[in-house]
C-alpha positions as CSV (number, residue, x, y, z in Angstrom):
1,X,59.2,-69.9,50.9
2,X,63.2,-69.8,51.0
3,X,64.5,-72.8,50.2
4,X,68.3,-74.5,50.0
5,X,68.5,-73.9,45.9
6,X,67.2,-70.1,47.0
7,X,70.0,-69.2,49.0
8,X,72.6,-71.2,46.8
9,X,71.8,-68.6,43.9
10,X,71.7,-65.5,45.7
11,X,75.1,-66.4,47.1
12,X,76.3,-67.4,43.4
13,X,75.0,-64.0,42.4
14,X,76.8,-62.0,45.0
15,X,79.7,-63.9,44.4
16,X,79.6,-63.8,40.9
17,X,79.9,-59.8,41.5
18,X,76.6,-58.9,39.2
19,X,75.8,-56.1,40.9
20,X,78.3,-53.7,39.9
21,X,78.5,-55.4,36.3
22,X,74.6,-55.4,35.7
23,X,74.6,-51.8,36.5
24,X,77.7,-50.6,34.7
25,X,75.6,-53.1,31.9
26,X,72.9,-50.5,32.2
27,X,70.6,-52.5,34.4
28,X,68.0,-50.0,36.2
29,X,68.7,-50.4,39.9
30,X,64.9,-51.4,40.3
31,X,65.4,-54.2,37.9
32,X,68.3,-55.7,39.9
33,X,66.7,-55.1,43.1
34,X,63.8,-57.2,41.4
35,X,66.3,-60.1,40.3
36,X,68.4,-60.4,43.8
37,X,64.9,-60.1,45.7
38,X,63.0,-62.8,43.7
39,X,63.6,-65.6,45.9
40,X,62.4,-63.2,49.0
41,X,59.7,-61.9,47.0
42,X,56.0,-62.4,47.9
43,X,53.3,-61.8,45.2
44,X,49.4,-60.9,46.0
45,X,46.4,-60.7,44.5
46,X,44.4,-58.1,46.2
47,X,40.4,-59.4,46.3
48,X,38.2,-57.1,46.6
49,X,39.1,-53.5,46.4
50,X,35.9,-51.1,46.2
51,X,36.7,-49.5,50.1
52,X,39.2,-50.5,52.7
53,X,40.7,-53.4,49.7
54,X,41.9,-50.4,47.3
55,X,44.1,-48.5,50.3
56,X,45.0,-52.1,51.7
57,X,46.0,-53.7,47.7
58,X,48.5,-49.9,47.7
59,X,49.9,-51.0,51.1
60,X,50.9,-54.2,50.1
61,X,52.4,-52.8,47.1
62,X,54.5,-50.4,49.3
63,X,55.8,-53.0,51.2
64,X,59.7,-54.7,50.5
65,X,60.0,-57.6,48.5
66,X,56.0,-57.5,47.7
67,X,54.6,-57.6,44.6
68,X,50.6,-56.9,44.2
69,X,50.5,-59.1,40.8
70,X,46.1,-59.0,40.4
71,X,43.7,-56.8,41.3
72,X,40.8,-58.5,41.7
73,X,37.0,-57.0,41.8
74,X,33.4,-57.3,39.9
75,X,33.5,-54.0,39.5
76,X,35.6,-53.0,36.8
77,X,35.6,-48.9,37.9
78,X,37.0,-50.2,41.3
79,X,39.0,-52.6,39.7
80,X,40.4,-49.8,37.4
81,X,40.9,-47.0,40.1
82,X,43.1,-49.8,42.2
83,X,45.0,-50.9,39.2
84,X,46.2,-47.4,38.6
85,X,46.9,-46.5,42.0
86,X,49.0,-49.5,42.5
87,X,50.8,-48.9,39.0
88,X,52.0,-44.9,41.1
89,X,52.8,-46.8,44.2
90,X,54.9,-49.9,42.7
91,X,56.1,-48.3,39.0
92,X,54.7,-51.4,37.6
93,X,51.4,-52.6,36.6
94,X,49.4,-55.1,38.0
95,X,46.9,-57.6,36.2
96,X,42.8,-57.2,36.4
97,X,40.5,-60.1,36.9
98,X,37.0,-60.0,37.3
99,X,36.1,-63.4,38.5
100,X,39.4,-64.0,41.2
101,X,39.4,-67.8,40.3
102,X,41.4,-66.8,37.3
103,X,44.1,-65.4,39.3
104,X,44.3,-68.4,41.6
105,X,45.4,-70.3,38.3
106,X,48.5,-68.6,38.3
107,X,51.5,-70.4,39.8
108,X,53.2,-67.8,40.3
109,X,50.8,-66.4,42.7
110,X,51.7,-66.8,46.0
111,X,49.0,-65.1,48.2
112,X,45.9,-63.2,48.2
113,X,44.5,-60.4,49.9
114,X,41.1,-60.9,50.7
115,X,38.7,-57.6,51.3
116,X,35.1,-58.9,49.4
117,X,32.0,-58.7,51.4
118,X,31.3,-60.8,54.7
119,X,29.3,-63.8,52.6
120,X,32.7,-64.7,50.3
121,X,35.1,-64.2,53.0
122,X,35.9,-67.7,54.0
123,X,34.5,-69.8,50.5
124,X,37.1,-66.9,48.9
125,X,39.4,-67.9,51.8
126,X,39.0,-71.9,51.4
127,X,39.4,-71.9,47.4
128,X,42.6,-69.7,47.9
129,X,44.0,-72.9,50.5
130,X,42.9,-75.3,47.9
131,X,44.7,-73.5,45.0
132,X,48.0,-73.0,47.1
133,X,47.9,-69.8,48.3
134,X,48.4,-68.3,51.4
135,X,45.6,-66.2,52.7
136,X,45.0,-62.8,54.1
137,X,41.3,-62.2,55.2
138,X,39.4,-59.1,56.4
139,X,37.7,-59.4,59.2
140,X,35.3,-61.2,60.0
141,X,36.4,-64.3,58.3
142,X,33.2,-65.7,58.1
143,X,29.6,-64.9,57.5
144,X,28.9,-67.5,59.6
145,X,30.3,-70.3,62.4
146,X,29.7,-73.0,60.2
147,X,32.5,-71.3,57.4
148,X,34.4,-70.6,60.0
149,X,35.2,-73.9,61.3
150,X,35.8,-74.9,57.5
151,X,38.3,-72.5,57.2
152,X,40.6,-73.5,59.9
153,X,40.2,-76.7,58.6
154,X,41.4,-75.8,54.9
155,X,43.9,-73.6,56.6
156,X,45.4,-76.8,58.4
157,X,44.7,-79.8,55.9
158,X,46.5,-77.3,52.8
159,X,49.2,-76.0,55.2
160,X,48.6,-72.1,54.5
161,X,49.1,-69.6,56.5
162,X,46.0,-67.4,56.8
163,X,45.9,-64.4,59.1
164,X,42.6,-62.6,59.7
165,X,42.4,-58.7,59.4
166,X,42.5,-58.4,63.3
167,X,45.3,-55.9,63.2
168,X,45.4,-54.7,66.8
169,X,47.4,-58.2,67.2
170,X,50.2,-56.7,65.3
171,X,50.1,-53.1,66.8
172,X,53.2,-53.1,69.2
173,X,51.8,-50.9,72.5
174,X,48.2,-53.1,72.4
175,X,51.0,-56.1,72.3
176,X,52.6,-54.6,75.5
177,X,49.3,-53.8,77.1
178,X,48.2,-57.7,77.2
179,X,51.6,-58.8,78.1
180,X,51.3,-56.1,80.8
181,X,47.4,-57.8,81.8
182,X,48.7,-61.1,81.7
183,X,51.4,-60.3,83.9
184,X,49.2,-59.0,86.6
185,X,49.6,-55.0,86.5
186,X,45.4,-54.8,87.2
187,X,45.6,-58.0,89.2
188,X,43.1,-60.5,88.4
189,X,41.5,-58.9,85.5
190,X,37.8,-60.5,85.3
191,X,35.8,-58.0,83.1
192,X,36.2,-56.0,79.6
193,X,33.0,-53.6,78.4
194,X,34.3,-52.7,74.9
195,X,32.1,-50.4,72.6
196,X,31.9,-49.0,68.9
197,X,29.8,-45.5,68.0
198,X,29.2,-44.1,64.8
199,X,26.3,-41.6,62.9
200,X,25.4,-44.3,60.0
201,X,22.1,-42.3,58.5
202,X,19.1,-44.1,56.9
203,X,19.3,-46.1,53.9
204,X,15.6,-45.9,52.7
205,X,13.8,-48.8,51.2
206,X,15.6,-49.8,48.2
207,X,13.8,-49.4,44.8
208,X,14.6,-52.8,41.9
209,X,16.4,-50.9,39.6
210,X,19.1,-52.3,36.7
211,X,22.0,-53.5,37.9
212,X,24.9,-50.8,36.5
213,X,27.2,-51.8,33.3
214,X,30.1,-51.7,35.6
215,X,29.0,-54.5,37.9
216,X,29.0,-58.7,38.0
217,X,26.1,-58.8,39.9
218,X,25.6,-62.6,40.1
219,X,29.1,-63.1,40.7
220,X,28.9,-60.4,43.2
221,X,26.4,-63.0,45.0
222,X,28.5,-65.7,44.6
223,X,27.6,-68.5,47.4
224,X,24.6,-66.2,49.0
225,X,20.9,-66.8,47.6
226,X,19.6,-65.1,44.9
227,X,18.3,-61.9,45.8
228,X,17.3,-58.7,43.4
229,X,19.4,-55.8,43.2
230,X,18.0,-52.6,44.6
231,X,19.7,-49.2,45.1
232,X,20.6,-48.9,48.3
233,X,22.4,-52.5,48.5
234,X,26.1,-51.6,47.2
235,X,28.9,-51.2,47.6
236,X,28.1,-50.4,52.0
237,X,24.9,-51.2,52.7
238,X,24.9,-54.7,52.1
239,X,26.8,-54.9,55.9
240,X,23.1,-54.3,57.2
241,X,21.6,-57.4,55.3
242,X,21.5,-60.8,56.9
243,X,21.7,-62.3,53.5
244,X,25.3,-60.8,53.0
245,X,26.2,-59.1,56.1
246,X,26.8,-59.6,59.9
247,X,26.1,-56.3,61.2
248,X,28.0,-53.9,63.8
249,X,29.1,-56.3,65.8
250,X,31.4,-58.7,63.3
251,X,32.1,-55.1,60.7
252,X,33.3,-53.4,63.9
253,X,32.5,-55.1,67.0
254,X,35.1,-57.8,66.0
255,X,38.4,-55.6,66.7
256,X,37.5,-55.2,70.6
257,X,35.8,-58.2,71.5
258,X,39.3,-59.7,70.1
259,X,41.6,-57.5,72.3
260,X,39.1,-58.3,74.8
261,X,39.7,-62.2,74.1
262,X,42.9,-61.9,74.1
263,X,43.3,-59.7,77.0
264,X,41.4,-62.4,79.4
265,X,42.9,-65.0,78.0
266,X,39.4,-67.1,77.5
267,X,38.2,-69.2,74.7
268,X,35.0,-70.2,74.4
269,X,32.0,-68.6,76.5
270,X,29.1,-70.7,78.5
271,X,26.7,-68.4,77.7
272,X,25.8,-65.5,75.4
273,X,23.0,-63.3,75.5
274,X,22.2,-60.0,73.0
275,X,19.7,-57.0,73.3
276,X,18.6,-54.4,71.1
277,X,17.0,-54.3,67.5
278,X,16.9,-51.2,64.5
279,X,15.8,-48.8,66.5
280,X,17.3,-45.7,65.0
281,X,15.2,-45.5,61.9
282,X,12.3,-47.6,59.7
283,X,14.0,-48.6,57.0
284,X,15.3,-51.9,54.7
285,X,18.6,-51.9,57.7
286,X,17.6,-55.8,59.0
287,X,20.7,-56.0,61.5
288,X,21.2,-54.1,65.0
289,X,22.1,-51.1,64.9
290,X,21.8,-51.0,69.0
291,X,23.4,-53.8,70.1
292,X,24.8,-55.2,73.8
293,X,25.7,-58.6,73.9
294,X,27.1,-60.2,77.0
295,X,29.5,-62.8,77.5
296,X,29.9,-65.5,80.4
297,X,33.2,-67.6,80.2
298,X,34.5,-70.0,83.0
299,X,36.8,-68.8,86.2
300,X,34.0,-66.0,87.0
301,X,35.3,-63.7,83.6
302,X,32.5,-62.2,81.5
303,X,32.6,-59.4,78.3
304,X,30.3,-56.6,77.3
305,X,30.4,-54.8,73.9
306,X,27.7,-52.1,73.4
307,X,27.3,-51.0,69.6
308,X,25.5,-47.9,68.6
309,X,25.8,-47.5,64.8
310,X,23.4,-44.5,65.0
311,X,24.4,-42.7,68.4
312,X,27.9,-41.6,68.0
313,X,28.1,-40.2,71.9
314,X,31.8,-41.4,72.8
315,X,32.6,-43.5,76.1
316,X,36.3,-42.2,77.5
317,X,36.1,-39.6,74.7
318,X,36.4,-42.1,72.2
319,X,34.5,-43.4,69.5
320,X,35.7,-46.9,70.3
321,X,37.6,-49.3,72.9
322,X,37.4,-51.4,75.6
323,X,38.5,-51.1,79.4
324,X,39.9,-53.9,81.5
325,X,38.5,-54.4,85.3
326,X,40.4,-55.8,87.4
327,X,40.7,-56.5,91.3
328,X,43.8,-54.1,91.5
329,X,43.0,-51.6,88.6
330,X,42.0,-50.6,85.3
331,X,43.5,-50.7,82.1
332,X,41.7,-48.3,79.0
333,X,42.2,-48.8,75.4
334,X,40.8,-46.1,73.0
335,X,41.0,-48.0,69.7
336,X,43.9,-47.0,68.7
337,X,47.6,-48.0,69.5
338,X,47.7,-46.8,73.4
339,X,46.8,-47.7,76.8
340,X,46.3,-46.1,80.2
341,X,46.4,-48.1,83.4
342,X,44.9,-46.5,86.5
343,X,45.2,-47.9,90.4
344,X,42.6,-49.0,92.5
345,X,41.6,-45.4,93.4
346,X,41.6,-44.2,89.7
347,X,45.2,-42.8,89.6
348,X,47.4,-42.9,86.5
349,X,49.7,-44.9,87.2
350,X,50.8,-45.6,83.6
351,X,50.3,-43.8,80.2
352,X,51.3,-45.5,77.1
353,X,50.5,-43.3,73.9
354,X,51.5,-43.4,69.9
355,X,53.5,-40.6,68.4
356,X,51.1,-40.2,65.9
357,X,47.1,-39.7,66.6
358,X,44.4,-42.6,65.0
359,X,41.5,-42.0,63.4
360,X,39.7,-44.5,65.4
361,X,36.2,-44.3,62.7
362,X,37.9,-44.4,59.9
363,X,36.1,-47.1,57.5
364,X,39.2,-47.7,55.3
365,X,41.2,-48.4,58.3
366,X,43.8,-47.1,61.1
367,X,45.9,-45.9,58.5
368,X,48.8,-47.6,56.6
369,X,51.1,-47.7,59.3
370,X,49.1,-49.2,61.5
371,X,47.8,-51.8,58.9
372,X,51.3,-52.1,58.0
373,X,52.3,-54.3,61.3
374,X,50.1,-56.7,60.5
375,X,51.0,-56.6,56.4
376,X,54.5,-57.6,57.3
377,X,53.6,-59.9,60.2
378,X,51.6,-61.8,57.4
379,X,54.3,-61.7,54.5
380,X,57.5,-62.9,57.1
381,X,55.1,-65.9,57.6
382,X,54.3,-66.3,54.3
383,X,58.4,-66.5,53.7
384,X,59.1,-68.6,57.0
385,X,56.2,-71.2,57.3
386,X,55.0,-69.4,61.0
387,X,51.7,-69.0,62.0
388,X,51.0,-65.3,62.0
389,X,49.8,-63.1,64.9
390,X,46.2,-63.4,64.2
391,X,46.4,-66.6,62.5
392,X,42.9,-68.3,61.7
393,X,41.8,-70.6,65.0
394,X,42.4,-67.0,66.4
395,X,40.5,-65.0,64.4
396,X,37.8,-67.6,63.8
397,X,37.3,-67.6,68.3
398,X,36.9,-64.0,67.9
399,X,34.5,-64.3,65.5
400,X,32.3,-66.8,66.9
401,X,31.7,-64.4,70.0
402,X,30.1,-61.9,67.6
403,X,28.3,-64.6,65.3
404,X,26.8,-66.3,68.9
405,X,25.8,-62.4,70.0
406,X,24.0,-62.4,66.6
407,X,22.4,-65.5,66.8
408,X,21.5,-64.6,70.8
409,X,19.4,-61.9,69.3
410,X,17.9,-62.9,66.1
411,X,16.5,-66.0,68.4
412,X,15.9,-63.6,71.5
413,X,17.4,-66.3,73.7
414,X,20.2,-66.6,75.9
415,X,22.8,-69.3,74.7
416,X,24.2,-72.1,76.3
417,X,27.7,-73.0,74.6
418,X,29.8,-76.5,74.6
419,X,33.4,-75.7,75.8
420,X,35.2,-77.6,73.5
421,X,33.8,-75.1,70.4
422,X,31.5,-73.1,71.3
423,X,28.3,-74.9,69.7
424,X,25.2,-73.8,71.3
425,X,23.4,-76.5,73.6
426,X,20.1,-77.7,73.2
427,X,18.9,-75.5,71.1
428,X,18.1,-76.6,67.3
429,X,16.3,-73.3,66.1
430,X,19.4,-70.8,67.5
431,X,21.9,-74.2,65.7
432,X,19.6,-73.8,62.7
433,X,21.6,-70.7,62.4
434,X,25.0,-71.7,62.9
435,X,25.3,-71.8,59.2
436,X,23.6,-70.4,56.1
437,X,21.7,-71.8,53.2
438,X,23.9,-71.6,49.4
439,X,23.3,-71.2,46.2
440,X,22.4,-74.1,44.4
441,X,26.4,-75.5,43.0
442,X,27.8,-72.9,45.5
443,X,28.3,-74.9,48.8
444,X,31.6,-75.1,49.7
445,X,33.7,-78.2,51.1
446,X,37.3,-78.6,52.2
């Protein structure tokens, strides 16, 4: 954060002419710039950083006046290959930390980047508040409703700003398209039908096995109950567990049923219902991997996502997206940074495309200059006190809609939901599940 005393000595330094004199003094350009930017400059820890953390922790490093100070990860080969890729990108070398507490410690720290699996998401998130920092979370931000309430909470009682990893929010034509729904081009739009695809194979039945040198195990766990390792747990599979992971719909389903959100403009849903099961293959996989789960919110508006982790057969050619129904058109995203709006007889009567083509399926992500909307969005926050574009209450609605789907089809019940927050109603086995069971000396409080 800038403050008075900030600008006073970056004026005092221009002033005083140190520029030309540190240089002609033989101070490396790089080293000034670091000087005059110190008061602008935001350093990260980056959490996490086995898959999509090690190209996210080099995209932080790439961007001005950002320093990626930690590198953070229980597994020291990830933790290594991030270090040195950082140290190529930036020119200078970052700090490693197993256990990311110890980096939180630092007062120097101003941030984290937070990319661990879904069960430390928001207890990472929350300690990160409590220590000062300022948070950015991959999605989904919580393994459960439960954290996800918390984390607002920290978020709002410590002041932070934390931004979930829902970058469409930053991506500048997906911007334009809502602003161009919410002004009416499809009329009133009162459906979305989003959908995810992929070709995930089998994962076997995992064999108990020792747990490799290279990995903290137990702190891997961290707040989730003791369970063994076996070999076909990490560093992927885990997503498939109910123990650590929330399935499809929060690792991928998240990204449309948030445009969707947004889109409509709705909140909290009435009711939520979910079909499907693991129907692809017999195997240790516990979550979906056919899903639909449907949406009712007030003012007649509902929303569909269909997931078929197994089944990669596109919808609109696509692997991914969502389409907008309305009673004067259609709008169709394809998951990446475009839009096409059609009249009520099917006619193009807008095309909005990116200069460069997205890999939609990409696991690591959209690509860093995609990802690198949102980075920035986050750090100008971080330096001016805003709340970002996918600031927490956001991301933590979004969220819910996938945690309720899941909890719709573990319970094989349709859900009815309280408007103010989306609790379900009258039903304590599906509330039962609203939150998880901890380690013992691992629940977490704000």
């Amino acid at each position: 954060m800038q403050t008075e005393k900030d600008n006073s000595r970056r004026d005092f330094i221009k002033k005083a002419g140190l520029g030309s004199a540190g240089l002609a003094f033989g101070m490396s350009a790089k080293s000034y710039a670091r000087i005059i930017g110190a008061n602008d400059r935001v350093r990260i820890a980056a959490i996490g950083v086995n898959g999509r953390g090690n190209g996210m922790a080099k995209n932080f490093a790439k961007q001005p006046n950002c320093e990626v100070t930690y590198v953070c990860d229980v597994d020291a080969n990830a933790m290594a290959k991030t270090m040195a890729g950082i140290t190529e990108v930036a020119k200078t070398k970052p700090k490693g930390a197993k256990d990311f507490r110890k980096a939180l410690e630092d007062k120097s720290l101003d941030g984290v980047y937070m990319a661990t699996p879904d069960h430390w998401h928001a207890p990472g998130a929350i300690m990160a508040c409590q220590a000062g920092k300022h948070v950015y979370v991959e999605k989904p931000c919580s393994h459960n409703p439960y954290e996800g309430e918390l984390l607002v909470e920290a978020a709002r009682k410590y002041n932070r700003v934390v931004q979930m990893g829902n970058q469409r929010r930053s991506w500048p034509k997906i911007m334009e398209c809502v602003q161009e729904l919410q002004s009416g081009i499809i009329g009133r739009a009162y459906f979305a039908k989003g959908w995810y695809t992929n070709n995930r194979k089998p994962i076997g039945v995992g064999k108990l096995v020792a747990v490799p040198a290279h990995l903290d195990y137990e702190l891997w766990q961290g707040p989730a109950p003791r369970r063994p390792y076996k070999d076909n747990l990490i560093h992927y599979n885990w997503h498939w567990f109910w123990n650590w992971g929330t399935g499809e719909a929060l690792n991928n389903g998240t990204h449309e049923i948030d445009v969707m959100r947004w889109g409509l403009g709705v909140e909290y849903p009435t009711r939520v219902s979910s079909s499907g099961g693991r129907y692809a293959y017999q195997d240790d996989w516990e979550t979906p991997d056919t899903q639909v789960i449907i949406m009712d919110f007030p003012n007649r508006i509902s929303i569909q996502w269909e997931g078929r982790s197994c089944n990669n057969y596109p919808i609109e050619g696509s692997g991914r997206g969502a389409i907008f129904y309305g009673d004067k058109g259609t709008i169709v995203t394809t998951g990446d940074n475009g839009y096409t709006v059609y009249d009520p007889g099917n006619k193009v009567i807008k095309e909005v495309k990116d200069e460069v083509k997205t890999n939609t399926l990409d696991p690591a992500g959209p690509g860093d200059r995609l990802d690198a909307f949102h980075i920035s969005n986050f750090l100008d926050c971080v330096r001016n006190g805003k709340r970002p574009n996918g600031d927490i209450e956001i991301g933590h609605k979004s969220v819910l809609l996938c945690q309720l789907g899941n909890i719709a089809q573990r319970t094989g019940r349709v859900l009815n939901c309280d408007q103010k927050n989306g609790h379900i109603l009258n039903d304590k086995e599906a509330m039962d599940l609203w939150r998880r069971e901890y380690e013992k000396g691992w629940d977490i409080t704000v």
